[in-house]
N, C-alpha and C positions, 0 to 999 in steps of 0.2 A: 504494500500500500504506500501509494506518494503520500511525505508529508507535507505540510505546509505549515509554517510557524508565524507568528505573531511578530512583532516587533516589540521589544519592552520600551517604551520610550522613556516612562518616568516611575520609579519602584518608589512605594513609600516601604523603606527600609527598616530594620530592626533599631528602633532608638533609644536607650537604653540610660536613666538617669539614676541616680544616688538619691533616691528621696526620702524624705524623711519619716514620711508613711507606711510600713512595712505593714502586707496581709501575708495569709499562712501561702496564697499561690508560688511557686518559685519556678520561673519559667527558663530555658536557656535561649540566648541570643545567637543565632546559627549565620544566617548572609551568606549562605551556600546555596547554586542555583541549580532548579532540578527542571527537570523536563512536566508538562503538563499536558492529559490527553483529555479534552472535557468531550463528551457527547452530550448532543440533544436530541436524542433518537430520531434524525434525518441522515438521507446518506445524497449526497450529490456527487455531479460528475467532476473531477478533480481536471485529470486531463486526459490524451488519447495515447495509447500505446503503440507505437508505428510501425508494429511486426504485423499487427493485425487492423482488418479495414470494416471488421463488420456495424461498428458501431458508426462511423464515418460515415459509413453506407447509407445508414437506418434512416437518418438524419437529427441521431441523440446531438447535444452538444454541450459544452462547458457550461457549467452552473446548474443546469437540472436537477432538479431533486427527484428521485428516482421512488415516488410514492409504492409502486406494484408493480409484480412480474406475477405474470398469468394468476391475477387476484391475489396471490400473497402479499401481503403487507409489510414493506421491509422500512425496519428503523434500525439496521447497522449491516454494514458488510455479510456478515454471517450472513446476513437472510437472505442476500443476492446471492454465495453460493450455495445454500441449501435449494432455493429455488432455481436457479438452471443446473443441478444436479439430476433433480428428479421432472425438467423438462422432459419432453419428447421432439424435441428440435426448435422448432422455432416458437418465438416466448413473446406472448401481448404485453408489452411495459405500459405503465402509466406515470407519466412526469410531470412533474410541476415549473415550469417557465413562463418568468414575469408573472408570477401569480395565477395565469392561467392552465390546466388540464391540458394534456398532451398525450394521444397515444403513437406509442412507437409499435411499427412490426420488425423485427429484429429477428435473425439466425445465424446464434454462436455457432464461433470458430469451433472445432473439435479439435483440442490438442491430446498430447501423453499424459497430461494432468489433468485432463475432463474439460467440457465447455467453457469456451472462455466470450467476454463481451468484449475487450480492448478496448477497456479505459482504467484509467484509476480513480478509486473512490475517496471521498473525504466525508468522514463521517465527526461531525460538531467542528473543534479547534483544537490544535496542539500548536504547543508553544512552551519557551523558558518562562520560570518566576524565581523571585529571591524567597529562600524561607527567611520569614520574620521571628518567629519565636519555636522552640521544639519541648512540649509539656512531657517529662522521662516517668512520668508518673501513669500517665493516660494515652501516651503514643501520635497526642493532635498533636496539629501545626497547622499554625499561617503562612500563607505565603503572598505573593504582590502587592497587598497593599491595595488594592481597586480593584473593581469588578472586569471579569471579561465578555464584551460584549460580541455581537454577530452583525452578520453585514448589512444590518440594517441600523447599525449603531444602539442597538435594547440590550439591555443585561443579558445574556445567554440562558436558556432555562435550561439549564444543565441536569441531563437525566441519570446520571452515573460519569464517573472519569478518574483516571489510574495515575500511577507518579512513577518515574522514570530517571536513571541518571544523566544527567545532559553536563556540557561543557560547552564555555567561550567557542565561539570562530571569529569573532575579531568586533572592535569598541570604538565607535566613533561617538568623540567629545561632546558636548553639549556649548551652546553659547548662547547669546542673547539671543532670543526672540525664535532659537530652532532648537529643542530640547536632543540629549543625545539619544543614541541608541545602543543599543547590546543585541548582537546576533547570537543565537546559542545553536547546537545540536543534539541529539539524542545522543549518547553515547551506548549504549545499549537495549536490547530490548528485556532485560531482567526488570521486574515487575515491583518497585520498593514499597507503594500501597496504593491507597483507594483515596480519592477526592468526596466529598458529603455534601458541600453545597459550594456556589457562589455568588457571593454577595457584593453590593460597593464597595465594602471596605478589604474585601481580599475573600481569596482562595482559601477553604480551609478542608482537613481529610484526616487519616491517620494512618501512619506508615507502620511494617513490622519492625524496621530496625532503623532505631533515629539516631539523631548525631551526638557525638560527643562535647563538654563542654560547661564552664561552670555555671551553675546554675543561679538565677538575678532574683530577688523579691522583685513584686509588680505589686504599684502604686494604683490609687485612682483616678482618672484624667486628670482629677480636681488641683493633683501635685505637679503638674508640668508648670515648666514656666519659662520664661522664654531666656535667653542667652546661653551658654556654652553644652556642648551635647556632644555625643558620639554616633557614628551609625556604623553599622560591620557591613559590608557586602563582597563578592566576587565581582570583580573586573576585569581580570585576566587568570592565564592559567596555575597561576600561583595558589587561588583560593582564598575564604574566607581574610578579609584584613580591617579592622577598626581607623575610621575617617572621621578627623575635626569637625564637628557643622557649629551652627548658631542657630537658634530656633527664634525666629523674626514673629511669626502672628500665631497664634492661636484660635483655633476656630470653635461655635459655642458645639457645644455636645447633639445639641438639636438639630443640628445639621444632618440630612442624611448622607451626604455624600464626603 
């Protein structure tokens, strides 16, 4: 399956202050970036594969959501090859393009591996995050700091999504008025855990094996306050490293985003 990854443009990062508030929580500050696979149980067409011409043919195309084959109902990958497995040659699709119903008549390739369509699928978003905090008591974690939305700019209704080790491919700066970037990639497909929801304020899930690292009291917003701060993140392949900031505004609690 082709990926396709997000762009992090701006992480709100793990920040971590000396407060003078201490609760029993004690949470560890990680800024280690992991891979992120969210689904929304849709599967679109990603791109075409140029060994084969039958989807080309059909007149399927890029961005389709790919509702039905031969009335099965597919909301992932899976369901598209369970369903041209147990075709019989050629298979009724139903798409969704520009919001409009679409039916395809379509007949897979027959390869050594069983019927193929000749495309690639994208099912939800995958993309890097920074984790922000790793709880060694209960296995959660946060990660990015904001919600990840779909291409119609809406929060994602994320219907299950897994965590992944990913690594830097390369960091372009940030400056006035054009915030930077961070490109990541999977690094493997070993499975580190399960995502639970997403919200504005970030990614959250819980992994079998989390990170190591001394563990911080967590204050109540109430004890932020603005001037001298720290934040951890990965920026290069070095890993986790603690950065200067200065905390300028404060926003009220009421805020949802």
């Amino acid at each position: 399956m082709k990926r396709h990854f997000f762009r992090l443009t701006c992480a709100v990062l793990s920040v971590y202050l000396s407060a003078a508030v201490v609760f029993a929580r004690e949470l560890i500050p990680v800024g280690q970036i992991i891979g992120l696979e969210l689904s929304a149980g849709t599967v679109t067409v990603a791109a075409f594969d140029d060994s084969l011409t039958a989807a080309r043919d059909s007149g399927l195309q890029v961005g389709d959501q790919i509702l039905s084959i031969d009335e099965c109902t597919i909301a992932c990958a899976e369901d598209v090859r369970r369903a041209l497995k147990h075709s019989d040659g050629a298979v009724e699709m139903v798409v969704s393009r520009n919001g409009k119903h679409q039916q395809i008549h379509m007949e897979p390739e027959i390869t050594t591996t069983g019927p193929k369509l000749g495309i690639y699928l994208k099912q939800g978003i995958t993309g890097i995050g920074t984790v922000t905090y790793y709880d060694p008591e209960t296995g959660t974690f946060g990660t990015l700091g904001h919600g990840v939305n779909d291409n119609k700019g809406d929060l994602l209704s994320m219907t299950r999504g897994n965590v992944y080790p990913a690594s830097i491919v390369s960091v372009q700066k940030g400056k006035v008025g054009a915030p930077g970037q961070l490109k990541g990639s999977l690094k493997s497909e070993q499975l580190l855990g399960s995502l639970s929801c997403n919200t504005h304020r970030g990614v959250f899930g819980k992994v079998k094996t989390g990170w190591h690292g001394n563990a911080v009291p967590t204050a109540d917003s109430g004890a932020v306050r603005l001037g001298p701060a720290a934040i951890r993140s990965t920026v290069d392949g070095s890993g986790p490293r603690d950065y200067s900031v200065e905390i300028l505004k404060i926003y009220p609690k009421s805020r949802a985003d």
